[in-house]
DOTOR-623834 format. One record per residue (C-alpha): chain; z, y, x. Coordinates in nm, 3 decimals. Example, Ala and Ser with C-alpha at 12.3 -4.5 7.8 and 13.67 -1.06 7.14 Angstrom:
BEGIN
+------+---------+---------+---------+
: unit :      up :   north :    east :
+------+---------+---------+---------+
:    A :   0.780 :  -0.450 :   1.230 :
:    A :   0.714 :  -0.106 :   1.367 :
+------+---------+---------+---------+
// end
This chain:
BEGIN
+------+---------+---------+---------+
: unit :      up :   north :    east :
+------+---------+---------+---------+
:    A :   0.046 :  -0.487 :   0.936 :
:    A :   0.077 :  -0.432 :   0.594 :
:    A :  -0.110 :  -0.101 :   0.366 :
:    A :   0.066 :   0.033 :   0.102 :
:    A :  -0.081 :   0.211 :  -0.152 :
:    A :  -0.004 :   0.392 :  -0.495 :
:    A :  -0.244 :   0.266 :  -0.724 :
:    A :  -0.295 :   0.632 :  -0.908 :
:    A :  -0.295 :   0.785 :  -0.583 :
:    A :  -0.571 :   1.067 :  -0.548 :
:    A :  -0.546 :   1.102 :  -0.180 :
:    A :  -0.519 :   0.763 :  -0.036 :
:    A :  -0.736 :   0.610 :  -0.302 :
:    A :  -0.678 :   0.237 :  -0.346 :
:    A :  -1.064 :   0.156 :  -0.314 :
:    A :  -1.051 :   0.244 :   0.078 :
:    A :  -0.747 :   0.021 :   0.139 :
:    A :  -0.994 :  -0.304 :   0.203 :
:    A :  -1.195 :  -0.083 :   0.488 :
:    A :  -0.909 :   0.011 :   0.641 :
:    A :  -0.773 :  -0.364 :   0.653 :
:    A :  -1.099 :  -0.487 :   0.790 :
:    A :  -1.011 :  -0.308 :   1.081 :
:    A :  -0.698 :  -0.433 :   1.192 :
:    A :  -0.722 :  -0.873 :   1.160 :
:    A :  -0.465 :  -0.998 :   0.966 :
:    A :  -0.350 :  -0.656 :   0.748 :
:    A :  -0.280 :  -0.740 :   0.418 :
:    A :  -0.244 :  -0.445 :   0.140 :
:    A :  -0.033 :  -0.438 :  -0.149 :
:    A :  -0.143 :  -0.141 :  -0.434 :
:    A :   0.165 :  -0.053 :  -0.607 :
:    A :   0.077 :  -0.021 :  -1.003 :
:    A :   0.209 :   0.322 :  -1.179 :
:    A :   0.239 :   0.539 :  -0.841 :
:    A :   0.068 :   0.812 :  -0.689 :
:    A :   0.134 :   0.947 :  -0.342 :
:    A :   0.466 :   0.912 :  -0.267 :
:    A :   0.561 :   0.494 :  -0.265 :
:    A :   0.830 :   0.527 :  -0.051 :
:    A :   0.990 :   0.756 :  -0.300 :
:    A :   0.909 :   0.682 :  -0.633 :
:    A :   0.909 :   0.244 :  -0.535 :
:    A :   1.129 :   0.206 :  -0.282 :
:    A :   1.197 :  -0.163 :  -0.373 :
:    A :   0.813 :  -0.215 :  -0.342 :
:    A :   0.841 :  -0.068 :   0.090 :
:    A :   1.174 :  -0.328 :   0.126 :
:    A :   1.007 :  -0.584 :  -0.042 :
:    A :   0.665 :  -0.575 :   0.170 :
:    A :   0.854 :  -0.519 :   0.459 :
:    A :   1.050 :  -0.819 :   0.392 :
:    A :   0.730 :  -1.065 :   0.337 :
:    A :   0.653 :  -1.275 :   0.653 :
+------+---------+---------+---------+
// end
C-alpha cells in the first residue's frame, strides 16, 4: 500500500502519514512537495508514478 500525501495539506497533515503506515506492514508514503488536498488533481503524474513503483 502506498500513502499519498500533499505536503501543504491542512487536513491530512503529512506528520500523521508515519502512524498511519505503522499500521499496515510494508506501506510506504510518498509526501508530494507544493500540494495541498487534492494530489490526484493538482499532481497527477505523482498518483501514476507511485502507482507504477513495485
Amino acid at each position: 500500500m502506498t500513502l499519498l500525501y500533499g505536503a501543504l495539506d491542512p487536513f491530512n497533515v503529512p506528520r500523521h502519514a508515519a502512524r498511519f503506515a505503522a499500521e499496515v506492514p510494508g506501506t510506504q508514503v510518498t509526501i508530494v512537495p507544493g500540494v495541498a488536498h487534492m494530489v490526484p488533481q493538482v499532481r497527477p503524474d505523482a498518483v501514476a508514478d507511485a502507482i507504477a513503483e513495485p
